[in-house]
N, C-alpha and C positions, 0 to 999 in steps of 0.2 A: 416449519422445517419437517423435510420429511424422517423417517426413523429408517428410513433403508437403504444399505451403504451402495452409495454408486462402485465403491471400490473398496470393498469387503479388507483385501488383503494388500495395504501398498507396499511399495520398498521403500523401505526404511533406509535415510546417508546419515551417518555421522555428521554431527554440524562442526563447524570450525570454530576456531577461539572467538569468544565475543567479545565486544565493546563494549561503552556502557553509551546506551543513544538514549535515555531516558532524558536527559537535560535537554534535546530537540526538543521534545513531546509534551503540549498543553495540552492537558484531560479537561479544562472548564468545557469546551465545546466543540462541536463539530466540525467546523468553518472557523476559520481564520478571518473573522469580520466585525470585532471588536473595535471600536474604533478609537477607543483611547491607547489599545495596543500595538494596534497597526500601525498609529500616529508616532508613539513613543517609540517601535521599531525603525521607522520611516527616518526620522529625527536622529537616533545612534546611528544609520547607514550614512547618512550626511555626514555627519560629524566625523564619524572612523573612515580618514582616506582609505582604510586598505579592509575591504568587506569581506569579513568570513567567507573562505573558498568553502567548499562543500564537493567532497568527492563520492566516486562511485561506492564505496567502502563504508562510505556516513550514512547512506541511504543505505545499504543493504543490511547495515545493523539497525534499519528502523525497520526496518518489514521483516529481515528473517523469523523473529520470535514470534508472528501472530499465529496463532493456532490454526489451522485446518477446522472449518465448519464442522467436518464429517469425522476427523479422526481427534477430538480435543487433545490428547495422549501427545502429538505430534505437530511441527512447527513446520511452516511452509518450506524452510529450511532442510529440514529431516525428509521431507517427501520430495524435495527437489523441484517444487513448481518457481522457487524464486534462486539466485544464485548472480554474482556480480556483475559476470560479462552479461548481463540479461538487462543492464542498467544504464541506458546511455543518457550524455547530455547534448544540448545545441544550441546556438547561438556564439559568443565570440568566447574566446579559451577564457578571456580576465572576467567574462562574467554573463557565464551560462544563462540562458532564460527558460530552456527547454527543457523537461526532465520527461523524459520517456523509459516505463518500467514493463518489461515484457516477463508473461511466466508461464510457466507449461502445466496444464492441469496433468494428473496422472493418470488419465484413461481418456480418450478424444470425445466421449458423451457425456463428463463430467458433470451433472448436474447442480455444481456448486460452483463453477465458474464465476459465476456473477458476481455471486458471494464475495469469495477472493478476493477476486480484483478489486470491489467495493470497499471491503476491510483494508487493504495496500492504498487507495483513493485517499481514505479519513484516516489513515495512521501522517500521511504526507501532505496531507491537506492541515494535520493539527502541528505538523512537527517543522512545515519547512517556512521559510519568509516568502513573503505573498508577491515574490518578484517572480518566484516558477510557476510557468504553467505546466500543469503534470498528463502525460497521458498513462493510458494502462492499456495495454495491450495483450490477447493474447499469441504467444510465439507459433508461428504461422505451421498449419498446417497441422496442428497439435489437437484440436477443438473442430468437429464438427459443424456448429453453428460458428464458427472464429468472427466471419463478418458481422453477425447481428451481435453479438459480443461486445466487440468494440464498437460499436456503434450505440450500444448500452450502457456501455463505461464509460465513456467519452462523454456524454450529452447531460449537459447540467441539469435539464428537470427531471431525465430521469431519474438523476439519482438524486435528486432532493428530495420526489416523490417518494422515493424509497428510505429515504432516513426520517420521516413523516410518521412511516409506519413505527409505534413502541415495538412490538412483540419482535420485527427487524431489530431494530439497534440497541434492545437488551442485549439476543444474540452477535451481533457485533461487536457489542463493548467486553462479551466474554474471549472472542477470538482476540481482539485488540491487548487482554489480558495476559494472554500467554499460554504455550502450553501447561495443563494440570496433568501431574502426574498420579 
């Protein structure tokens, strides 16, 4: 990572009241591909007629807390690149398949882009049931390279590639952390 801030000085929001979305979130691993978990999960959604709904509010207290790459001090939340209406679902209302999360870097050359989205990818990839497919997008027009972006974010080997690298997903596991103050 580099030591030089793409955006020296952001604007700092007030975050709103939290949740507690910690009981989403499995830390054993990256990927949701366990298979005695998956099984066991697979098995409680059979059994329970009526499957945990998951709204846009559930998701947004999984990713507000992750820390910003470049500002550790500060929560994707504080800097505004994520926020609720930025979180849609698709598929039928009684049971969403699609989960699409869009966010606004703070500067359109944001060098940390990738990052972000990567970090919001494996917060959602550890936290949700393996019935969503998740995209990450970022919010158009916001991002300079926006298309090769999402075309980054989206594409499974890239970012398996990329979770491969340790000196990547120590830093990861720190933004996934939370802000330090």
């Amino acid at each position: 990572m580099s030591s030089e801030a793409f955006n020296p000085n952001p604007t700092i929001f007030v975050p709103t009241k939290t949740k507690t979305s910690e009981s989403f979130a499995k830390r054993n691993s990256i990927w949701l591909n366990d298979p005695e978990i998956d099984s066991q999960e697979d098995e409680d959604e059979e059994n329970d007629a009526s499957v945990e709904e998951i709204d846009q509010d559930e998701i947004f207290d999984l990713i507000r807390s992750i820390s910003d790459p470049e500002h550790r001090s500060m929560t994707l939340e504080q800097l505004a690149v994520v926020s609720a209406p930025q979180i849609t679902f698709h598929g039928s209302p009684s049971r969403p398949s699609r989960l699409t999360v869009e966010f606004t870097p703070t500067v359109p050359h944001c060098g940390m882009s990738t990052f972000i989205g990567l970090s919001i990818r494996v917060r959602l990839l550890r936290s949700l049931p393996n019935r969503f497919k998740v995209d990450i997008r970022v919010k158009p027009g916001s991002h300079q390279s926006e298309h090769a972006l999402n075309k980054q974010l989206n594409d499974k080997e890239r970012v398996a590639a990329a979770l491969e690298n340790p000196a990547l997903v120590e830093v990861l596991e720190q933004c996934l952390a939370g802000a330090t103050d």
